[in-house]
DOKOL-422802 format. One record per residue (C-alpha): residue in one letter; z, x, y. Coordinates in steps of 0.2 Angstrom, whole numbers, padded with zeros to 4 digits, always signed. Each point is the difference from the previous one (the first is absolute). Example, Ala and Ser with C-alpha at 12.3 -4.5 7.8 and 13.67 -1.06 7.14 Angstrom:
# residues 2
A+0039+0062-0022/S-0003+0006+0017/
END
This chain:
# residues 703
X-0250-0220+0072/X+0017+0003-0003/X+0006-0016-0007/X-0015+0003-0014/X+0007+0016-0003/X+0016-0007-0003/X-0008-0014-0012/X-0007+0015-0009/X+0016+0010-0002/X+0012-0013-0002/X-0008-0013-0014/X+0015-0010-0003/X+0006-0012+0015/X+0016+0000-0006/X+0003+0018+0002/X-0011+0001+0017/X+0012-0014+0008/X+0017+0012-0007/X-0009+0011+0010/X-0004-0008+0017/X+0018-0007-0002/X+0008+0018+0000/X-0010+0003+0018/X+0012-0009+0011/X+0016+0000-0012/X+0003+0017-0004/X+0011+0008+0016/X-0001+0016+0005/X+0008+0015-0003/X+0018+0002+0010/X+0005+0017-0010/X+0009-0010-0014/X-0002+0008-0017/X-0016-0012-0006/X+0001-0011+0015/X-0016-0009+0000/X-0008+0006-0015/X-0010-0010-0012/X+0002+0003-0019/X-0015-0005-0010/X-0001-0006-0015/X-0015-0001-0011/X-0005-0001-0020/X-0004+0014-0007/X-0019+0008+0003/X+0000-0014+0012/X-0011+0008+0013/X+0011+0001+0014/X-0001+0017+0003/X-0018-0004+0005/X-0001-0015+0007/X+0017-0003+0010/X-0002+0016+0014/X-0015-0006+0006/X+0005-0019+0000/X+0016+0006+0009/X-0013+0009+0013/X-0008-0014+0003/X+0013-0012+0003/X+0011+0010+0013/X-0016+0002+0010/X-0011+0012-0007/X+0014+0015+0000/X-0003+0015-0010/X+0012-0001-0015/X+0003+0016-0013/X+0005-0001-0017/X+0010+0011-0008/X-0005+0005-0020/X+0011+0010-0011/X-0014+0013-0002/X-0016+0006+0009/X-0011-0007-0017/X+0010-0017+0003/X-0008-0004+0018/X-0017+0006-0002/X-0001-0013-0017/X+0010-0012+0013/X-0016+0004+0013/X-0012-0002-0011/X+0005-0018-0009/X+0002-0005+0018/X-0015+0006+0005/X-0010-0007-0015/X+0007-0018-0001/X+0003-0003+0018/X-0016+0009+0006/X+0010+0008+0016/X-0008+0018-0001/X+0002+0001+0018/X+0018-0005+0002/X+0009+0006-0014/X+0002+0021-0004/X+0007+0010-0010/X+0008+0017+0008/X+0000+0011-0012/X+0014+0014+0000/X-0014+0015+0001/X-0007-0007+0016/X+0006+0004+0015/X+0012-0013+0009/X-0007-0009+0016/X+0006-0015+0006/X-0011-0003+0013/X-0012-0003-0012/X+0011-0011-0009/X+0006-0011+0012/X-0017-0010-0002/X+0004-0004-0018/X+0005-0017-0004/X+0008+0009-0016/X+0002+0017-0006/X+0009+0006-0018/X+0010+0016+0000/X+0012+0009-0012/X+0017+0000+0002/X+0001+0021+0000/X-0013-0003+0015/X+0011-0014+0009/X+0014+0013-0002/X-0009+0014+0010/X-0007-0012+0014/X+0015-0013+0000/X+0001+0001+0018/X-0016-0003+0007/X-0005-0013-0012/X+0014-0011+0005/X-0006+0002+0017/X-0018-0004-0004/X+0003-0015-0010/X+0006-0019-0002/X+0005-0001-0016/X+0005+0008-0013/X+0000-0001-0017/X+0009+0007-0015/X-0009-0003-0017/X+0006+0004-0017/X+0019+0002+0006/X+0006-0001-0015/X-0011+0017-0006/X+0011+0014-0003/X-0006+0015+0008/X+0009+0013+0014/X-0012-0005+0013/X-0001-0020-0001/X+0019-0001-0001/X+0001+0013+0016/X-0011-0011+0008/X+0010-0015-0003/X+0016+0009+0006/X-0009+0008+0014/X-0007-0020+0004/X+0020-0007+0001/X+0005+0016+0011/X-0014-0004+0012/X+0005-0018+0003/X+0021+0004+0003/X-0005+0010+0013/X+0006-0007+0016/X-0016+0009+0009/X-0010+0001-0014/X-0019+0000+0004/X-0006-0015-0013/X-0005-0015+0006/X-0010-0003-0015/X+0005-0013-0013/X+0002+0006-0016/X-0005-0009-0017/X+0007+0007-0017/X-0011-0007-0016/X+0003+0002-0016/X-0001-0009-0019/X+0013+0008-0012/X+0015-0008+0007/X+0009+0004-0014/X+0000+0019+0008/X+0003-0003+0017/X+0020-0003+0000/X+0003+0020+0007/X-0015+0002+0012/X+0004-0020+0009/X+0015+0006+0002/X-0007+0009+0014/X-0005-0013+0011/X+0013-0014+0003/X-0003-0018+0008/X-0019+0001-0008/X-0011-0018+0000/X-0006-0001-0020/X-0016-0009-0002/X-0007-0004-0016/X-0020+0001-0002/X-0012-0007-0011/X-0017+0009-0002/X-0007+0002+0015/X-0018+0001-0008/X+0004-0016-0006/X-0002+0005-0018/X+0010-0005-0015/X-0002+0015-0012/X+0006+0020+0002/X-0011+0014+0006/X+0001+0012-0014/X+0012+0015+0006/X-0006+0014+0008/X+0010+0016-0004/X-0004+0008+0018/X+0006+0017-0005/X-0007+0010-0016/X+0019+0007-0003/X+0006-0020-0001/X-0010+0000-0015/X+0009+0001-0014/X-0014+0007-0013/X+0000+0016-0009/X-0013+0011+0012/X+0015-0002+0013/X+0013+0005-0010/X-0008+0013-0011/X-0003+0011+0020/X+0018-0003+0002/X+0007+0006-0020/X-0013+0016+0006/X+0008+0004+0016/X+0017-0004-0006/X-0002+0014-0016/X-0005+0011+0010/X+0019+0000+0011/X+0005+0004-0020/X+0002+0017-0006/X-0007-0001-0018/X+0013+0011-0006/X+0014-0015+0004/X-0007-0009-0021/X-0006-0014-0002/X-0005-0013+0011/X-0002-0018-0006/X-0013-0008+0009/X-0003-0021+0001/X-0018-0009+0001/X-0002-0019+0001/X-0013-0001-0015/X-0006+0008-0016/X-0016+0002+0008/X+0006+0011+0016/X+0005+0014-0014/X-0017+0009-0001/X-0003-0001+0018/X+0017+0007+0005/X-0003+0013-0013/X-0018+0006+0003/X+0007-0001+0020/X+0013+0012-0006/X-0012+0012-0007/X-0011-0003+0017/X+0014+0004+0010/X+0004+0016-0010/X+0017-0007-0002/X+0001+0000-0020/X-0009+0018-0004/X-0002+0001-0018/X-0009+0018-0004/X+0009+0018+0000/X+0008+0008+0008/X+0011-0015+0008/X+0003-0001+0017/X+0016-0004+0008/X-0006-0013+0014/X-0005-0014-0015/X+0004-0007-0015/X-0006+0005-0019/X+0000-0018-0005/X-0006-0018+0005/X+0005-0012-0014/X+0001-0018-0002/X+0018-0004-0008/X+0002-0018-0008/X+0018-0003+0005/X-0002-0017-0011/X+0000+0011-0015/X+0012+0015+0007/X+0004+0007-0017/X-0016+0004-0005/X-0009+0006+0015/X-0005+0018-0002/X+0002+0007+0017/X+0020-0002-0002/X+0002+0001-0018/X-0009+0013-0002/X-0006+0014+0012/X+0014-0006+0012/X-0012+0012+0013/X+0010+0004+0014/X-0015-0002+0015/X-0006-0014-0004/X-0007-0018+0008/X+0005-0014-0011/X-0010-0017+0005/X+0007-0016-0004/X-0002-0017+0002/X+0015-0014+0009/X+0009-0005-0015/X+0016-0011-0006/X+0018+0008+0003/X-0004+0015+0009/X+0017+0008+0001/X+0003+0001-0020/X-0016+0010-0002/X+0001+0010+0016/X+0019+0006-0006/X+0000+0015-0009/X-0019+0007+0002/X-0002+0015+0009/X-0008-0003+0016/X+0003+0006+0015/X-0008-0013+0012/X-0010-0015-0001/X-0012-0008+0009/X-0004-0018+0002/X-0009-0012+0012/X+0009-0006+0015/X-0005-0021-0006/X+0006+0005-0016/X+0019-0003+0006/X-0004-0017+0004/X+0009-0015-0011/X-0017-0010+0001/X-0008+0013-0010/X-0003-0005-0018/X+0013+0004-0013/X+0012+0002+0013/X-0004+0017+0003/X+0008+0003+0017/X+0017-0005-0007/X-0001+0011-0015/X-0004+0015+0013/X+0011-0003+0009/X+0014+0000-0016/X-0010+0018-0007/X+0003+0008+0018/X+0018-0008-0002/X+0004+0005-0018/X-0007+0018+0001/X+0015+0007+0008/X-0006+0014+0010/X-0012+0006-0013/X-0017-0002+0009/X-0007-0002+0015/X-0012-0016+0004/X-0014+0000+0011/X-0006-0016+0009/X-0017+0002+0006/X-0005-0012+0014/X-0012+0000+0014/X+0003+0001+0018/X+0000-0021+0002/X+0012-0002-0013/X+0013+0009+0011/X+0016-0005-0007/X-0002-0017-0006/X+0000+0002-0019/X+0013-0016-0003/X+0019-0001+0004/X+0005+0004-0017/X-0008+0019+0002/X+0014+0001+0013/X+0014-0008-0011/X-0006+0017-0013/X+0003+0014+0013/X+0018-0008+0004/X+0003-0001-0016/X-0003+0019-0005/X-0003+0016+0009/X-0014-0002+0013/X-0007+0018-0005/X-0006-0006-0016/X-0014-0011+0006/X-0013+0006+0013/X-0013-0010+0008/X-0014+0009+0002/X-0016-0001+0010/X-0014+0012-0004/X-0010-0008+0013/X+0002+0017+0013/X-0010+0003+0014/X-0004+0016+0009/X-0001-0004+0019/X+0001+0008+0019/X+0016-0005+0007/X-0008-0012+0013/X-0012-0007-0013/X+0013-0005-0006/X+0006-0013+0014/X-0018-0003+0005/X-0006-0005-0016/X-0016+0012-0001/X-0007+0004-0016/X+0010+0011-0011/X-0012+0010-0009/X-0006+0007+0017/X-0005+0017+0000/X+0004+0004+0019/X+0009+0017+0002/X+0016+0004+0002/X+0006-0013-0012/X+0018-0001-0004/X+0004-0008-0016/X+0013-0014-0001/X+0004-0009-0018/X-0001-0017+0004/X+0012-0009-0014/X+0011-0017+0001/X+0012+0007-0011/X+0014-0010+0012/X+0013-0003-0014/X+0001+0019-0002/X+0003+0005+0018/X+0014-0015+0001/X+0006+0006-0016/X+0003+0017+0008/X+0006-0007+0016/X+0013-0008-0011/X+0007+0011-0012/X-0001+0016+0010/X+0001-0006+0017/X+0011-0013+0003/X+0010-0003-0016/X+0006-0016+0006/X-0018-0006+0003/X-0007-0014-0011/X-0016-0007-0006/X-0004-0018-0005/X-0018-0008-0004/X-0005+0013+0013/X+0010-0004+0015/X+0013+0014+0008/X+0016-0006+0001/X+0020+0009+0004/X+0014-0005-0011/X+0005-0003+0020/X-0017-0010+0006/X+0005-0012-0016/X+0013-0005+0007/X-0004-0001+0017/X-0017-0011-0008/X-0010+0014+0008/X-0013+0004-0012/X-0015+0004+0003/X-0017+0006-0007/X-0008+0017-0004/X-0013-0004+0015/X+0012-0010+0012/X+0013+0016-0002/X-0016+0010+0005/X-0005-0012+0014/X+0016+0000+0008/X+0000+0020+0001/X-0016-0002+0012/X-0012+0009-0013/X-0014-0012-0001/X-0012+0010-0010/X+0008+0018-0003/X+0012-0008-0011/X-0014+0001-0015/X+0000+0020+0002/X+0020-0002-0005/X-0004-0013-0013/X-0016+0007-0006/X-0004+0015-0001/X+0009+0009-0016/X-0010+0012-0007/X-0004-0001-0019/X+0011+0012-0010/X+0004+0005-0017/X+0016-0010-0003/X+0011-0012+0012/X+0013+0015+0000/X-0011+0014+0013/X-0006-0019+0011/X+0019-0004+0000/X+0005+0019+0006/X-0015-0001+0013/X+0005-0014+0008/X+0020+0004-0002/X-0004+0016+0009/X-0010-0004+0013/X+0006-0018+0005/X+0019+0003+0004/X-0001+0017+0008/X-0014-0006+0012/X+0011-0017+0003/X+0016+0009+0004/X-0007+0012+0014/X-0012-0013+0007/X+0016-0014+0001/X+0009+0015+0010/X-0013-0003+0017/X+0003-0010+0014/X-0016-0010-0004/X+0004-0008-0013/X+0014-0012-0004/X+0012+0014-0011/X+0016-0002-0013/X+0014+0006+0011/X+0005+0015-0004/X+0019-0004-0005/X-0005-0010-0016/X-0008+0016-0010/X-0001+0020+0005/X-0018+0003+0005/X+0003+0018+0002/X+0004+0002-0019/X-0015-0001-0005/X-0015+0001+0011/X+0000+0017+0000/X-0002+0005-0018/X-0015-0018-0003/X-0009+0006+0018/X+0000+0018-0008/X-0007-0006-0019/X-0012-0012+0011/X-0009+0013+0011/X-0002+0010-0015/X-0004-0012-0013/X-0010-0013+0009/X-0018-0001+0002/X-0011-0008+0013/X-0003-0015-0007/X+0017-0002-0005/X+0007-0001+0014/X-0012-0013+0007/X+0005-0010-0013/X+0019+0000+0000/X-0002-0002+0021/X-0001-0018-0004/X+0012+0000-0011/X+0014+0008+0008/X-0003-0012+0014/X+0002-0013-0010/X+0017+0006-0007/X+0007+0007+0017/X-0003-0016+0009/X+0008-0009-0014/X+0015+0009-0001/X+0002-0004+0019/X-0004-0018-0001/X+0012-0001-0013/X+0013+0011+0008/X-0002-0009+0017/X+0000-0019-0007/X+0014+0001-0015/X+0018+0002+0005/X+0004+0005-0018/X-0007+0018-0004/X+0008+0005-0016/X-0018+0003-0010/X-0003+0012+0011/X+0011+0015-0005/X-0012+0002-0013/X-0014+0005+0009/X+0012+0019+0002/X+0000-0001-0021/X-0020-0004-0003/X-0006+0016+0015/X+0014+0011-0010/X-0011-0005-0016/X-0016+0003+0007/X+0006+0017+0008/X+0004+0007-0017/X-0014-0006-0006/X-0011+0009+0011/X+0011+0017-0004/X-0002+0000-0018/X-0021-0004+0000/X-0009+0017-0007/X-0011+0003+0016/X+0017+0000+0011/X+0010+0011-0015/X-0014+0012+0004/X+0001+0003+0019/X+0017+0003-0003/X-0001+0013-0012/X-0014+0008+0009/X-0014-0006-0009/X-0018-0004+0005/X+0002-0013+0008/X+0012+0006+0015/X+0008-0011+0012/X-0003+0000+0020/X+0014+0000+0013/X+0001-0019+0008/X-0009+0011+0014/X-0014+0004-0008/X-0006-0014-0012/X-0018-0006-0002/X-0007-0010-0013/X-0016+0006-0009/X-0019-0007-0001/X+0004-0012+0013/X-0010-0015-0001/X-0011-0009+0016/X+0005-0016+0004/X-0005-0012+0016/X+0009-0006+0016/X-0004-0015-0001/X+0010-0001-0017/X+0015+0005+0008/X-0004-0015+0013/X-0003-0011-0018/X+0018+0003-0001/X+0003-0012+0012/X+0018+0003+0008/X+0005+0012-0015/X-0006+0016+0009/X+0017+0008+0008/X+0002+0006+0016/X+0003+0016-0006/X-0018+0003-0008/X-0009+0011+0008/X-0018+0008-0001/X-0001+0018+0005/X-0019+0001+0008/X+0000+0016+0009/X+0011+0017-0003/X-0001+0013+0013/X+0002+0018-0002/X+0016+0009+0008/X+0009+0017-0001/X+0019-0001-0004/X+0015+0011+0007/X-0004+0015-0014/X-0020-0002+0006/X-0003-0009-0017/X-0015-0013+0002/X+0006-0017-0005/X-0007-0017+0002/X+0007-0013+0008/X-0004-0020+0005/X-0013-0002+0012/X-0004-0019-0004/X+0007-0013-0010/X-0002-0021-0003/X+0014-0012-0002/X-0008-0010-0016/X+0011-0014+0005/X-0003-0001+0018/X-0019+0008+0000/X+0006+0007+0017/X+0001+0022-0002/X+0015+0008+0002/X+0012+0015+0002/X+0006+0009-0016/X+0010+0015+0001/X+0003+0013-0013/X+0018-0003-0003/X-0004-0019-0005/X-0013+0004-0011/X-0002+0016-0012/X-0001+0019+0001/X-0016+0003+0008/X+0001+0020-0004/X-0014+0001-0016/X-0017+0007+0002/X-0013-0012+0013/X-0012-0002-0016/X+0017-0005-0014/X+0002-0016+0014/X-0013-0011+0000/X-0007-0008+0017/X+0006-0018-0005/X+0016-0005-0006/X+0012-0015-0003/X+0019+0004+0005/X+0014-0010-0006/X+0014+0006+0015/X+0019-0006+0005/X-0001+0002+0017/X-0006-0016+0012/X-0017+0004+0005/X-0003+0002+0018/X-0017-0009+0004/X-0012+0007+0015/X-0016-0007+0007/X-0014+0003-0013/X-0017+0012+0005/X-0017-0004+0002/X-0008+0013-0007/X+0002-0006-0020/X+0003-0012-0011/X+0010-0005-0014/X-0009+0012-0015/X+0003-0003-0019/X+0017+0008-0004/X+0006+0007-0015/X+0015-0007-0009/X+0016+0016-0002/X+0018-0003-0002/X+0009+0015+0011/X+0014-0005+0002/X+0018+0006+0012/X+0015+0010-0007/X+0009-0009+0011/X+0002-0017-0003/
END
């Protein structure tokens, strides 16, 4: 039965004898980087992707083997082809990242196709349920195949690590695959033929509607991405591919309410859509003429972008991300790339692109943002998502209408959050084709990439709340300030406690500064801010420390001082804080008495999603008991509290915390403290457990 089986996957003998030869020559894995792994190499629509797992299965013994897809869509088409051709319904599954993960039920699978997003949330105990694994498509660019690759070459230089299983990389674009192999040193190459035994390509399957490039993807992407534009900014020049995606981008307009057309106007759209001919520029009526000031102006990809751009008055433009490529006709990309180069600061470009796209426009899109201010050009992803927090990382459905939802943006807008890092973090930081990299680390040949510096931090999966979630705002100037303010504040106190590796105090004056950005924080931050930048500030704190522990040379550090100084004065001179310091309506509290309004609910088991990024010192206040202080006042004090990190209860006193003195109904029942004392633990009760807590940010005077 089985060898039949095998006939039937495996056509061609010349590819089913590679096969049987790799069963007793490939070694196994001895914790060297890409010690025993198999690289295979096939043409192009070849169908290994579902013919080679379960041949692999079959040939070490019936094992169960999983294959890892660059989306969910890729391994249920995987499953299916597999299922159709070979006729294995009963062996081959797909495990789809709605359902529920068991692998009980899996481990009686010859073969099962996963995402890599689900093989990051179950790494563990899939490397413990299976004998092989393998990596598909690793030359796709997207966060979670190229974590999963990292994550894969951490596993194997572990001296203790748990996998036994052997690992197979395929892929058929070798041209891409010089960064990702990288990875994986000492790697056995085989080149295959078509395992089906065919001659000719399978026509190519786009798994994911976004990877389309047609005009129904990108017309939802111009919509979303004019509406983080305030109409009042002029014009915005807008690029289709074709003549004939005019009308429909128009009429969508209109559908949208975007362009509104009748009296009175409105200040949330645009008078005008108009199709502007930039062939015949001096004669077209929308700028030699009316000139109107909210406008959309529709045109098509034309020769020498940057002469006609020059000089016209818009204020941003819009264009697809494939546009940028040089394979497009008329050398398109190239000219783009020129306008954005040759406009000086005048506008502002927007690069829509879906969530697969990622950062993997072309190398020469990165040449442009060294070559001029980064600012200018923002890549922009419209595809946002409203989740639960623990949705989130257990891949439920987002449109769910459950209770208690909090609302997250969920955006790849990395480039941004890097650039920020950068320019207002560490000035001395450096990006390059979207690797991180020290003027120090260059020299010492210590580069490393966005998702390896994440790795090596210990985040796993939090890390996407740092890169991630930036909520959509009006312009890149109130995004930049949000992060600026929240980020280093957050970084600098959480790199003072003991848990955490810290900058040493002697290189820059803590004490400066955290005083005045803890004070703008507790009065400015709101709940979901501060859930974002907890990751964030991880992030920076524990790279400060790494790099303050590992370099002996620590001159780029004194401008850490001059960059908090910035942000201090920043804070001080925004209208809100001018107010409370004048006495206006919005008054500030004493560090002893700050809470933050219309808190939001949000789930333990998010904070245990954090995965090691949950402080000691975050605590959950479950019960508060009522006393009478020495002047016979009633106060409330700390019955109960939960160690988010540790899940054990434990012993909270008033001092480490906040002034419990306000009325028993302004202090809700459930709370989340940020305190600087160690936390004493104590044996947990009985009687309840853990409830849904409610996301605050109280936090000490003293710190």
């Amino acid at each position: 039965m089985a060898s039949s089986l095998l006939q039937k996957a495996i056509p061609n003998e010349a590819v089913l004898q590679t096969l049987k030869g790799l069963q007793d020559s490939q070694p196994k894995n001895n914790g060297d980087t890409g010690s025993g792994i198999i690289f295979l190499q096939g043409e192009p629509n070849c169908g290994n992707t579902s013919r080679i797992p379960l041949a692999l299965s079959i040939l070490q013994g019936d094992v169960t083997v999983v294959s890892i897809q660059p989306t969910d869509a890729a391994a249920a088409y995987a499953c299916n082809i597999a299922k159709e051709v070979i006729d294995v319904n009963a062996s081959v599954c797909h495990v789809p990242q709605s359902q529920e993960f068991n692998t009980q039920i899996i481990r009686h699978l010859k073969v099962w196709y996963i995402s890599a997003r689900q093989f990051l949330l179950h790494s563990d105990e899939i490397l413990r349920s299976v004998s092989v694994v393998i990596l598909d498509e690793i030359h796709y660019n997207s966060v979670n195949h190229e974590l999963s690759a990292v994550l894969l070459r951490e596993r194997l230089q572990q001296k203790d690590s748990p996998v036994r299983a052997r690992i197979v990389l395929m892929s058929s674009y070798i041209r891409r695959l010089d960064k990702r192999m990288m990875l994986f040193k000492n790697t056995t190459t085989i080149k295959l033929g078509r395992p089906d035994g065919t001659t000719l390509a399978a026509p190519q399957i786009h798994y994911d509607s976004k990877d389309r490039e047609n005009m129904s993807d990108y017309t939802e992407m111009v919509i979303s991405t004019l509406r983080t534009i305030n109409p009042a900014d002029g014009i915005v020049l807008v690029f289709v591919p074709e003549k004939g995606d005019i009308a429909a981008l128009r009429d969508r307009l209109r559908k949208e309410k975007i362009v509104h057309r009748r009296l009175p106007q409105r200040d949330d759209a645009w008078d005008h859509a108009v199709y502007l001919d930039m062939n015949d520029i001096e004669t077209s009526s929308p700028l030699k003429n009316e000139k109107p000031k909210r406008s959309i102006i529709i045109a098509l990809p034309y020769h020498h972008t940057h002469r006609n751009i020059k000089g016209l008055p818009y204020k941003h433009v819009i264009f697809p991300h494939w546009l940028t490529r040089d394979t497009y006709s008329e050398d398109y990309g190239k000219e783009m790339r020129r306008a954005i180069v040759m406009s000086k600061g005048e506008m502002r470009f927007l690069m829509a692109h879906s969530q697969q796209v990622w950062l993997s426009c072309t190398k020469s899109l990165y040449d442009t943002f060294e070559m001029y201010p980064t600012e200018q050009v923002l890549l922009v992803d419209p595809m946002e998502y409203y989740c639960k927090a623990h949705y989130l990382f257990k891949d439920r459905s987002p449109h769910s209408g459950t209770e208690n939802e909090l609302p997250l943006r969920f955006r790849h807008d990395i480039y941004s959050v890097v650039w920020v890092v950068q320019r207002l973090v560490l000035p001395k930081l450096v990006v390059t084709d979207g690797t991180l990299v020290s003027e120090r680390a260059i020299l010492n040949d210590r580069g490393r990439t966005v998702v390896e510096f994440m790795l090596e931090l210990d985040l796993k999966f939090n890390w996407a709340l740092f890169l991630t979630n930036i909520r959509t705002y009006t312009n890149d100037e109130q995004r930049i300030q949000h992060l600026f303010d929240l980020f280093i504040p957050l970084a600098i106190v959480m790199s003072k406690q003991e848990y955490v590796l810290r900058p040493r105090a002697k290189d820059f004056d803590q004490n400066r500064h955290i005083s005045d950005a803890m004070h703008f924080m507790k009065n400015h931050g709101q709940p979901r801010d501060f859930g974002d930048a907890w990751c964030g500030a991880k992030c920076l704190s524990l790279f400060l420390s790494n790099e303050l522990d590992n370099k002996k040379n620590l001159e780029w550090v004194v401008d850490i001082p001059e960059n908090l100084e910035r942000m201090v004065e920043r804070a001080r001179s925004l209208p809100h804080v001018t107010q409370g310091r004048e006495g206006g309506k919005e008054d500030f509290h004493t560090h002893d008495e700050i809470f933050v309004d219309q808190p939001e609910p949000i789930y333990e088991d998010f904070l245990i999603c954090l995965c090691g990024s949950v402080p000691s010192n975050l605590a959950c206040v479950m019960e508060l008991e009522e006393g009478i202080d020495d002047d016979g006042n009633t106060v409330m004090s700390i019955g109960k509290a939960m160690d988010m990190s540790a899940g054990k209860e434990v012993m909270l006193s008033r001092e480490s915390l906040i002034d419990l003195s306000p009325s028993k109904d302004e202090i809700p029942l459930e709370r989340l403290y940020v305190t600087y004392d160690r936390i004493q633990h104590i044996e947990p009760r009985d009687d309840d457990s853990v409830r849904p807590i409610t996301l605050m940010i109280p936090l000490t005077s003293e710190i």
